[in-house]
N, C-alpha and C positions, 0 to 999 in steps of 0.2 A: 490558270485555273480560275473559272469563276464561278464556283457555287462551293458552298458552305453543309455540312451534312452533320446532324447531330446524335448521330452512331443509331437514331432510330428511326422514326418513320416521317423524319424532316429534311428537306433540303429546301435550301434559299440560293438560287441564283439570281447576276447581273444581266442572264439572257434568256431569254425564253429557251426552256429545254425540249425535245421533241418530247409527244404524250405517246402513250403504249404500253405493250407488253412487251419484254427482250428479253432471250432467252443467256445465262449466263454458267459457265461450266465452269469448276473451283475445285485444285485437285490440293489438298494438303500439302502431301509429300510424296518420297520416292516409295513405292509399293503401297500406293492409298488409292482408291477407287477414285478416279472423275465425280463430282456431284453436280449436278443440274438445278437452275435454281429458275425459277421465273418472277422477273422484277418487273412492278408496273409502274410507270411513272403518273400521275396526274397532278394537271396544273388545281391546286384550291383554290387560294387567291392572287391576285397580283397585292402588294403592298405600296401603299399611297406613303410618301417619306414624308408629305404637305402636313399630313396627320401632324408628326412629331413638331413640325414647323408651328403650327397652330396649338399645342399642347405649349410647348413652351411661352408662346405668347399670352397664353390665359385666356384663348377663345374658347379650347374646349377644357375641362376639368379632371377628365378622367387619361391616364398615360396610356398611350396605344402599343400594350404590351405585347403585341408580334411584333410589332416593326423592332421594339427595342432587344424582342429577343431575337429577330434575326438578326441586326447590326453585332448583337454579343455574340453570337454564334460565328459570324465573320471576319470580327478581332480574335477569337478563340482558335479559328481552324490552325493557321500556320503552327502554336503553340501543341496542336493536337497531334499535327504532325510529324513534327521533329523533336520532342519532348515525352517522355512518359508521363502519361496524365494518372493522377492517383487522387479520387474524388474531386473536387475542385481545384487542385491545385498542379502545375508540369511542372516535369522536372529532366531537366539537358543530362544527359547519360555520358556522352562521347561529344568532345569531353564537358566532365561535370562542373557545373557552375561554383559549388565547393563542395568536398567531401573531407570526412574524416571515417577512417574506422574504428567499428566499434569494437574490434574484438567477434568472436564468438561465428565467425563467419559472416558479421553483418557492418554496413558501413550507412553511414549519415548521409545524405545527398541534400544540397539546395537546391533549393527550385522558388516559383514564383504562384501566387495567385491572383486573379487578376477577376474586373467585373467593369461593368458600363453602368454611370448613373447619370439620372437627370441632375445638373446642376443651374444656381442662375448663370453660369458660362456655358454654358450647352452641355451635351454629351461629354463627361469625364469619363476617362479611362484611370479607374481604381487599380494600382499595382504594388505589391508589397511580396517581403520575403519570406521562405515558410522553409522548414526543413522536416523531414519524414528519414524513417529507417528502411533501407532495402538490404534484400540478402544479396551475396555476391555470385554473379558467376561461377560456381566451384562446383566439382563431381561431391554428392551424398556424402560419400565416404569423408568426403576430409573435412566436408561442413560440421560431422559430428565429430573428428577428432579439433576439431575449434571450439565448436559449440557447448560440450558437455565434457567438465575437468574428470581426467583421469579416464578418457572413454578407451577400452581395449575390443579390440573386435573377436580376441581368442574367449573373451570373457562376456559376450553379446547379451544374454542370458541374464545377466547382472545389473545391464543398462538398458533395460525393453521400454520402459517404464520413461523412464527421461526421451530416450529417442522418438516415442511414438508423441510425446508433450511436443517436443521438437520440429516434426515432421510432417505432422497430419495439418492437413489444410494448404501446406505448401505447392507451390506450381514447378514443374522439372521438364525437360526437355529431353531425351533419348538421343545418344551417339552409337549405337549398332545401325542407323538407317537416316539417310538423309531426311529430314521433317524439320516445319517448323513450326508443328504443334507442340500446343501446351498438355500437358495430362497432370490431371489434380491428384495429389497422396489421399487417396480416403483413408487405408490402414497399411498397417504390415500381415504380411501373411502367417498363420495363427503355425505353418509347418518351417522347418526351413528348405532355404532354395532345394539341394539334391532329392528331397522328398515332395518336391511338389509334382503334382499330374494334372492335368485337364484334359477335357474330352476332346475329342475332333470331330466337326460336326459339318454333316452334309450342307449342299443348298439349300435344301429345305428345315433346315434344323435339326436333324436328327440325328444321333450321336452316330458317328462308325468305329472310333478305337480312342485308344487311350492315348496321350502323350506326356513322357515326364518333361518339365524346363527346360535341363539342362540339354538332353538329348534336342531338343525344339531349335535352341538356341545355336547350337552347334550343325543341324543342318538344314538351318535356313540362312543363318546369317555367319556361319564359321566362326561364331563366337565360342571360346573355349572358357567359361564361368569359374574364377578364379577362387572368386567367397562362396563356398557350396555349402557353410555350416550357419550360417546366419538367414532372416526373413529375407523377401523380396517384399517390391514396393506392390500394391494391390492399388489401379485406381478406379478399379468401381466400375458404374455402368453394369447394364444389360449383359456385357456380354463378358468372360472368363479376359481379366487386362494384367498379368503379373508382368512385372521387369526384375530383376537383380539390381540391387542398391549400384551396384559398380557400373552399370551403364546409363545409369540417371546423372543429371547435373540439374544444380538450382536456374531456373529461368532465372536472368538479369534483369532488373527494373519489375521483379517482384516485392509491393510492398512487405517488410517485415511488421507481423503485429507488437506494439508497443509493450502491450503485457507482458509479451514473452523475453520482451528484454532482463538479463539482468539486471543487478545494481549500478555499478560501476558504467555499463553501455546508458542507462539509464539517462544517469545521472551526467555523463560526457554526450549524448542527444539534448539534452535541457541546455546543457553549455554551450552549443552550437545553434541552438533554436533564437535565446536570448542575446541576439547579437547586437552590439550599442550601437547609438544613432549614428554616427560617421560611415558605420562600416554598412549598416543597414543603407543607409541613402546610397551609397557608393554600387550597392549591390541592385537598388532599384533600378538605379540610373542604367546601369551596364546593362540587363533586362529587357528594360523598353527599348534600346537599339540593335539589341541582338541579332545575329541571324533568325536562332530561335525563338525569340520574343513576338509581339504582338502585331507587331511590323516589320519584321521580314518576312522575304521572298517578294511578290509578288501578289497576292492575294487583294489587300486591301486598296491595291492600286486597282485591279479590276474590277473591283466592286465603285472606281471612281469615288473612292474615300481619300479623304486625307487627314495628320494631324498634328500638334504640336508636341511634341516629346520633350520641349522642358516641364517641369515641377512648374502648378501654377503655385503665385506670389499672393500670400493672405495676409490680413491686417489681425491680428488678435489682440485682445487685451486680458488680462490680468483684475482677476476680482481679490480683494482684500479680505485675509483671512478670519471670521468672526471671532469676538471674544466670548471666551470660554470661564464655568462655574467652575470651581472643585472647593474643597473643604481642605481648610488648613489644619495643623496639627492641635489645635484650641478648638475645633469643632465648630469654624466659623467659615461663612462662603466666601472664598475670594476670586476674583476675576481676573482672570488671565491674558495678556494679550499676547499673542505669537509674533515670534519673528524667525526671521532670517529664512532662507529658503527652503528647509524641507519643512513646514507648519508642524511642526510635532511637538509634544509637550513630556515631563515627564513628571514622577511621582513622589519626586525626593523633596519629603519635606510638608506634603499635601495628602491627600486621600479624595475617594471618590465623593461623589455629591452626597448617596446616601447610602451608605456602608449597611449590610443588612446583619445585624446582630446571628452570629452561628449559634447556638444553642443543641439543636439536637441534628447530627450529622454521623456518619460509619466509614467504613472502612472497608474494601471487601477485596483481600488481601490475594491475587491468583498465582502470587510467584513463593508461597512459604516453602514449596515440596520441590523447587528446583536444585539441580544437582550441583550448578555454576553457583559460588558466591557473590559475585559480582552481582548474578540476576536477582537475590533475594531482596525485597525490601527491608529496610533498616526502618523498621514501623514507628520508634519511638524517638528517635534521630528529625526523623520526616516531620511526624506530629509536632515535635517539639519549635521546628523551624516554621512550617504554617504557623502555627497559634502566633509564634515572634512574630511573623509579617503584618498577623491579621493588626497585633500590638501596635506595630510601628505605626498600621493605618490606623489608629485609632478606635478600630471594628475588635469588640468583644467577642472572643471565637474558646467554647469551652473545648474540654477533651471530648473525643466521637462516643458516641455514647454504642455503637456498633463496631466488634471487633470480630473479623471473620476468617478466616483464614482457609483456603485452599488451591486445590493446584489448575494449570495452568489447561489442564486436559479436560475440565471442567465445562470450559469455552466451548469444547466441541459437542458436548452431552446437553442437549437443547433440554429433556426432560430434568434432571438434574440444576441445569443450571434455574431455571426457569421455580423449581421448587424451594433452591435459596433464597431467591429474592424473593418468593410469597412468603415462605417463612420469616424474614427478617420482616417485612410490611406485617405480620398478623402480630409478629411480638411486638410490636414498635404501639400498635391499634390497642394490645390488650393493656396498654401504659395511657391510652387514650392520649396520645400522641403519636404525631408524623415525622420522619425525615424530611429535613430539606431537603438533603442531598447525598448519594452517595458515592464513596471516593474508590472507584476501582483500578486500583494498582494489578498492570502486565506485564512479562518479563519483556514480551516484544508485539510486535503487529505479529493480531492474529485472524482469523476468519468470522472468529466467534464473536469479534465487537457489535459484527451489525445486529445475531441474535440476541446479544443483551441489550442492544438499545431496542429492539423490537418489545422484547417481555416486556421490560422495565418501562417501555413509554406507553405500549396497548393495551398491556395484559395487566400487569401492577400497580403502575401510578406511582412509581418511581423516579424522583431526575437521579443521572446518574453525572460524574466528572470522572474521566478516563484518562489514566497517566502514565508512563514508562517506568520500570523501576529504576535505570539508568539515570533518569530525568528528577527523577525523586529523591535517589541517595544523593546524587550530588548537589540537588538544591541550591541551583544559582539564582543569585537576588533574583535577576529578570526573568528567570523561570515562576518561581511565586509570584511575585505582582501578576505575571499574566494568569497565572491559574484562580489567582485571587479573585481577576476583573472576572474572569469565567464564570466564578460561580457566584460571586455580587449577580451577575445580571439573571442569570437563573433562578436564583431564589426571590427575586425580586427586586432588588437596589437599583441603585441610577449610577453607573460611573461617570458619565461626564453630563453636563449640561450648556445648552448657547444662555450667554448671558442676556440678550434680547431674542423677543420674539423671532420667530421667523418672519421674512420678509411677508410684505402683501395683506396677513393675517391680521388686521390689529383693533376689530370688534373684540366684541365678549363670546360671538360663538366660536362652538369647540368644531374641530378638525379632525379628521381622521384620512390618514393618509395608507392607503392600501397598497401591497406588491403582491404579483403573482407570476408565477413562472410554471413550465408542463418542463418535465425531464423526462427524454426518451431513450430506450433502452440503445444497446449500440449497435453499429449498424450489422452486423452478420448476425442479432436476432431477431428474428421473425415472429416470434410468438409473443414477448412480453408486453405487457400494459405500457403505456405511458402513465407517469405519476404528476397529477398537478396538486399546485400547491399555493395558499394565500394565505397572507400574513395581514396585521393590519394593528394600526397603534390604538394605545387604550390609554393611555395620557394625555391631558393636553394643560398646559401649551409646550411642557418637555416635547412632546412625541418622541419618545425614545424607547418606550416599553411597549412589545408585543405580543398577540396573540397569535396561532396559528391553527390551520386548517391541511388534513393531506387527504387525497381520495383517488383512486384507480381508475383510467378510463381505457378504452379502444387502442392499440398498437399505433404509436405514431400519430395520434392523432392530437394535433396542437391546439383545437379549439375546449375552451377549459366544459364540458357540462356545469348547468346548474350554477354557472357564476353567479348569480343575481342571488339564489338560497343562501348561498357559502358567506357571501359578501353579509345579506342580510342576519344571518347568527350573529358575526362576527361584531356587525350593531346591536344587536340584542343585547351581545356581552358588554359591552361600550356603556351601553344606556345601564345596567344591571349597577357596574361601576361610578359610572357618575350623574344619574339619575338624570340624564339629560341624551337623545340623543344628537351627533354630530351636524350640524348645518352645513357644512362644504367638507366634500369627498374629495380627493387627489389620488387617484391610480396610476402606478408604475407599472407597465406590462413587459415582463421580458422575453425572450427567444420568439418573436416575430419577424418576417423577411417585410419587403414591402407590398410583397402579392400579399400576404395575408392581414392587412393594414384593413381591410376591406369584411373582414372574416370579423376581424376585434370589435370595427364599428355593429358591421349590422348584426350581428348574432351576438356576443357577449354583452357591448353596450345597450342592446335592445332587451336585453336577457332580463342585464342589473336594471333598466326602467321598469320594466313590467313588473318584477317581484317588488322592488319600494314604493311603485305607483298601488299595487294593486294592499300593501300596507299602510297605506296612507302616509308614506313618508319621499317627500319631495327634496333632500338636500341639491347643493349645488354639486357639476361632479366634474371635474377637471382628468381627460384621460392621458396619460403621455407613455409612449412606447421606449423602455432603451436599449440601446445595442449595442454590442460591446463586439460583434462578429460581422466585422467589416474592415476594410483594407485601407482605409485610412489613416495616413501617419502626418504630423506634424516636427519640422525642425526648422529650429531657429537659423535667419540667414544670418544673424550675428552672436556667436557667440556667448557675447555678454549680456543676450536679452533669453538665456537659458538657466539650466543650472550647470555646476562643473562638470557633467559627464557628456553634456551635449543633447539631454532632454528640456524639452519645453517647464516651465516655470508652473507649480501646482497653483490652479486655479483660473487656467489658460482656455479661454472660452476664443471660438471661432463660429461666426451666424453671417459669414458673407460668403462669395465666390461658389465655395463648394458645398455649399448648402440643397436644400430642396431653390425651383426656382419662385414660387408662391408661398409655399405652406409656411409653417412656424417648426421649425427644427436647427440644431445648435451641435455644435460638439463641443464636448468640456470636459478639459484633463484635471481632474481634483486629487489627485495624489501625488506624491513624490517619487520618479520615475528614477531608483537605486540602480536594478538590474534591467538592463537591454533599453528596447528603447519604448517608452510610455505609448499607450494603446488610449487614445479618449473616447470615452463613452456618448453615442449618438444618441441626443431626445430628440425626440418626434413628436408633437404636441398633435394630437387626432382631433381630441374634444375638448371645447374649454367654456363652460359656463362661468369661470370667475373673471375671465378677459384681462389673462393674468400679459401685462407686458413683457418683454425679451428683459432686460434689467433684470424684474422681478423673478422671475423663473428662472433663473440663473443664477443668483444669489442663492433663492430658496434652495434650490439643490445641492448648490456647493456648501452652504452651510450645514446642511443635514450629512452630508459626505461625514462633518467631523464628530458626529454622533455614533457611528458604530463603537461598539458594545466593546469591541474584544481586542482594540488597538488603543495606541495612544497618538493617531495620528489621523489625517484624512484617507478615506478609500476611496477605489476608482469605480466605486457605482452607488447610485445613492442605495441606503441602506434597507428601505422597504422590498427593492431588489434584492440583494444581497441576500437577504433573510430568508425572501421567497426560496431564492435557489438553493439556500443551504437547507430548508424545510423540502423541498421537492429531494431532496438528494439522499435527504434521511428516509421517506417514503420508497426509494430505490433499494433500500439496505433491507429494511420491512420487506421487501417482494424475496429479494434473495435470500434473507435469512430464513422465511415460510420456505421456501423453495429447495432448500438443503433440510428443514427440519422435517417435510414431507419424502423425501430423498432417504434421510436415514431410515424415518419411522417405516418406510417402505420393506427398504433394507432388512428393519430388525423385527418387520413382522411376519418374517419367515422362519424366525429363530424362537426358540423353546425360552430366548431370555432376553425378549422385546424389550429396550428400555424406554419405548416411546409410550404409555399409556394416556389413558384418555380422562384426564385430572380434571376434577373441576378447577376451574379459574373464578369464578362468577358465583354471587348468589343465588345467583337463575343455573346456575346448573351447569352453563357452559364450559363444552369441551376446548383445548388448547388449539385443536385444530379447526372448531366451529367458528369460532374466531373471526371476523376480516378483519384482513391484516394489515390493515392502514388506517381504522377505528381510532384515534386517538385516545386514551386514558382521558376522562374528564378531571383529574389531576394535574396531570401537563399540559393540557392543550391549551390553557390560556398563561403562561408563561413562556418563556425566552429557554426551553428545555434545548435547542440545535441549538445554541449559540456556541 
């Protein structure tokens, strides 16, 4: 074989293919009509390989993205082949690379994903291990006596509900007639089987008689239909498509969706996903020489390709972990220096930098009406242990001055719930006083979290701290500390601080270091906004405290609108703070590929000049992209230049070999890689008016790594990212919780006892649902409220 096909309207071959039109006939299966197809071939371009030759050597500037994408399309075929591809990623079926079952009629499968970059060694072949849920080979029937506990089929009636949760969306394959088509579950049908009929309809369409299922089934295909009290499957389409559950079977190397797992499959998919670095490399390696891998068959030899299939050999070094502020139990700053290999520090004996006095805080209690005692909270048990921690930290924390109490169904009454929290803000106002914060105690994960952070962050102007009652009765030290740092940062405190500047910085002017990220909805929908989202610091020289911005734009659409506006408030606020505003800008841009590298520059970076050019404000502006969604892994070739699990050492920076082969990009592990194996985050430095060196940018990073808010250790992305995406993510909850509260209101306004009315929220009048609903509260929007 020598051409490459990209399942669309691309083919790359090593030889010239004849041009035309050719007529092609494709028949399904056994009793399925012939189809006639006519394919036109035409040559577009030939592709020059010189291009990439000269690309590499820095004659031309820009990468010549056919050629690269045919070469990937080329190392991909064989893989597309003899692998089930499931989005970018194949995976070896017969037999499996690993599997484990998950129960429920679904099993784990390994597979690989794989990509081509430019590197200063040429063309790298990216390859790493990935594991996905597929359902099994099994008839319907027995998939729901797996799938759903306690499923009876004499009691169907009882389980519609679960089964159709189960069902719909999945692909099945039919054993009454040789095929090997797929047919999608749109529904179950609303009769059962022995009572269904359809019509029987001429050539021309037009009905001529009636036929029942069963009777259909039986003298076409001598099938005699066993289950006649239960649905058939319906798969939709134009035209009348029932089956009987009992002649369906799940297609094999159908992916299963993640959601739909339960707990337990879950949570044994996460344990097979996070595989440690030994077993991980072992599994790379075996991959690249596969039959099925990248380099088997014969493909890549016709293309007169060749390549190296060891692991290339990189030189890294190790940055030295900054020292760090906190407050001793005297109320004095002391500096800490880290050691030993996981950089992590703790809190016995010290407190945060600056502990934010509680004074007026509540409680709003949704487990009082539960029937289980285990789920109630122990309200004065709980309070009693907070206030001790806040004690130990040395942080004065009075009793909540807000006690509220109700039940857990609350969650799901958008009106209702929505009316508590303004009532508890209007009593709190007519005290002429605010909440810091409030403490919403839940029996468990429910729906209604994301509506109450929607109310309380748009509509109210409430921060809220969300906790289990499980989590709370039992009140383990390290449970508090963390919940403490939580809402230190939200109300405004500093938990940690670097003892020296940041690298590079070391004038008198102030900084502001920007993140942004777009979060898009998942892939099977097709209508939702994309949510982007920018954060940006408003201290200096901490940089540790942030502001935040969320706003709705076009479906999937990555390029953020308006950055240069968003950006520009966010200095307003800045300047508003410290009567000054920032001389040098540092943007962290996240979820970019490299094609859209091109999109940040000239459209966002031209976006932010024009609005601060056209305010007369000229900072300097340093852009860098990070990325955290690429197949790049790092393992040490000796042992003892890791840590004990056989991940790379936090603070493992890599800028040769497999880097870009010009530009300024870097990969750097800043955390402690506990579980599987450590994933380093790639900078890409696009724009840099500070003419910040590789040292210095690298430092700067890893130092600010040990700034986030909500740990006591380094994270694996610096933290103006982090923030971005945990802001973009709360913007996601806002869309859905509008989205069910329009749902119900829907619902209940066909009812004599709507509970959705049209409340004012606003002094201006506004209704609940006039709202947009990603408006931030000007209350929260300049504090650390996602943290």
């Amino acid at each position: 074989m020598s051409t490459a096909y990209d399942g669309e309207k691309n083919i790359f071959s090593a030889v010239r293919l004849p041009e035309g039109t050719f007529g092609v006939d494709v028949t399904k299966g056994e009793n399925d009509r012939t189809v006639s197809y006519s394919v036109t071939l035409k040559l577009v371009k030939p592709l020059e390989l010189r291009k990439l030759s000269d690309y590499f050597s820095g004659t031309v500037s820009s990468i010549p993205r056919d050629i690269l994408q045919g070469l990937d399309l080329v190392v991909k075929e064989n893989p597309t082949n003899r692998c089930t591809p499931a989005g970018r990623c194949f995976f070896p079926m017969d037999p499996p690379l690993k599997q484990m079952g998950l129960g429920e009629g679904i099993v784990a499968i390994g597979g690989f994903q794989q990509s081509l970059k430019p590197t200063s060694q040429g063309l790298s072949l990216c390859l790493d291990y990935s594991v996905l849920s597929f359902q099994k080979k099994v008839p319907v029937l027995d998939f729901l006596k797996d799938h759903i506990r306690g499923f009876n089929l004499r009691a169907f009636d009882r389980f519609k509900n679960q089964v159709e949760q189960a069902l719909i969306g999945l692909k099945v394959n039919v054993i009454h007639r040789r095929t090997k088509q797929k047919y999608n579950i749109v529904r179950l049908t609303t009769k059962a089987t022995r009572d269904i009929t359809f019509p029987i309809l001429d050539s021309e369409g037009r009905k001529t008689s009636e036929a029942g299922l069963l009777d259909y089934f039986w003298n076409t295909y001598q099938v005699d239909i066993q289950y006649k009290d239960i649905p058939a499957l319906d798969f939709g389409g134009s035209k009348t498509n029932y089956v009987p559950m009992e002649l369906c079977v799940l297609v094999q190397g159908e992916r299963f969706p993640k959601e739909k797992l339960g707990r337990d499959a879950a949570r044994d998919l996460k344990k097979m996903s996070v595989a440690p670095p030994r077993e991980r490399l072992d599994t790379i390696q075996t991959m690249v020489t596969a039959q099925e891998g990248p380099f088997g068959g014969n493909i890549i030899q016709n293309f007169d390709m060749g390549a190296n299939t060891s692991m290339t050999n990189v030189t890294g070094r190790v940055i030295k972990p900054p020292q760090l502020k906190l407050r001793n139990r005297n109320g004095k700053i002391d500096t800490m220096t880290l050691e030993g290999e996981k950089c992590q520090w703790n809190l016995m004996g010290r407190s945060m930098v600056e502990g934010k006095p509680v004074t007026h805080w509540g409680i709003l209690d949704f487990t009082s009406k539960e029937r289980d005692h285990w789920c109630k909270l122990k309200e004065d048990k709980f309070v009693d242990k907070l206030i001790e921690k806040y004690k130990v930290f040395g942080i004065f924390m009075e009793e909540p001055v807000v006690r509220k109490q109700c039940s857990m169904s609350t969650l799901g009454d958008y009106q209702q719930l929505y009316n508590i929290l303004r009532n508890i803000d209007d009593d709190q106002k007519k005290h002429q006083r605010r909440l810091q914060f409030l403490l919403c105690v839940m029996a468990n994960k429910h729906q209604g979290y994301k509506c109450l952070k929607w109310i309380a962050e748009t509509k109210v102007g409430i921060v809220t701290q969300c906790c289990l009652s499980v989590n709370a009765n039992e009140g383990k030290d390290q449970y508090l500390t963390n919940l403490a740092l939580k809402i230190n940062a939200k109300i405004g405190g500093s938990n940690v601080e670097l003892h020296s500047r940041l690298p590079h910085f070391k004038g008198e002017g102030h900084v502001m270091f920007i993140g942004a990220d777009v979060n898009h909805p998942a892939s099977r929908d097709y209508n939702s906004p994309s949510i982007a989202a920018v954060v940006a610091t408003v201290n200096w020289p901490a940089a540790n405290q942030y502001a935040a911005r969320v706003c709705a734009q076009n479906h999937r659409v990555e390029k953020i609108e308006n950055f240069g506006g968003i950006c520009l408030e966010l200095v307003s606020h800045y300047e508003r703070l410290n009567k000054v505003r920032p001389e040098k800008i540092v943007i962290f841009r996240d979820g970019v590929s490299e094609s859209q590298f091109q999109m940040v520059l000239n459209e966002e970076l031209q976006n932010l000049k024009k609005v601060f050019g056209d305010a007369n404000y000229l900072p300097t502006i340093t852009l860098i992209v990070a990325q955290k969604r690429h197949q790049t892994r790092f393992f040490p070739t000796n042992p003892r230049d890791g840590i004990s699990n056989g991940n790379v050492l936090p603070g493992t920076v890599v800028d040769t070999e497999v880097v870009h082969p010009f530009e300024f990009d870097f990969y750097l592990c800043s955390h402690y890689g506990s579980l599987g194996t450590s994933k380093p985050t790639h900078y890409h430095v696009l724009w840099d008016d500070e003419k910040f060196t590789s040292d210095e940018l690298q430092k700067l990073i890893y130092d600010m790594c040990f700034t986030f808010a909500r740990c006591t250790k380094p994270v694996s992305l610096v933290p103006p990212v982090y923030y971005a995406d945990l802001t973009a993510y709360r913007g996601r909850l806002y869309y859905e919780a509008k989205n069910q509260m329009q749902h119900s209101g829907s619902a209940a306004s066909s009812s004599s006892s709507s509970r959705i009315t049209s409340t004012s929220v606003s002094s201006a009048g506004s209704s609940l649902t006039d709202l947009g609903p990603y408006k931030l509260h000007a209350d929260v929007e300049n504090i650390m409220f996602f943290i």
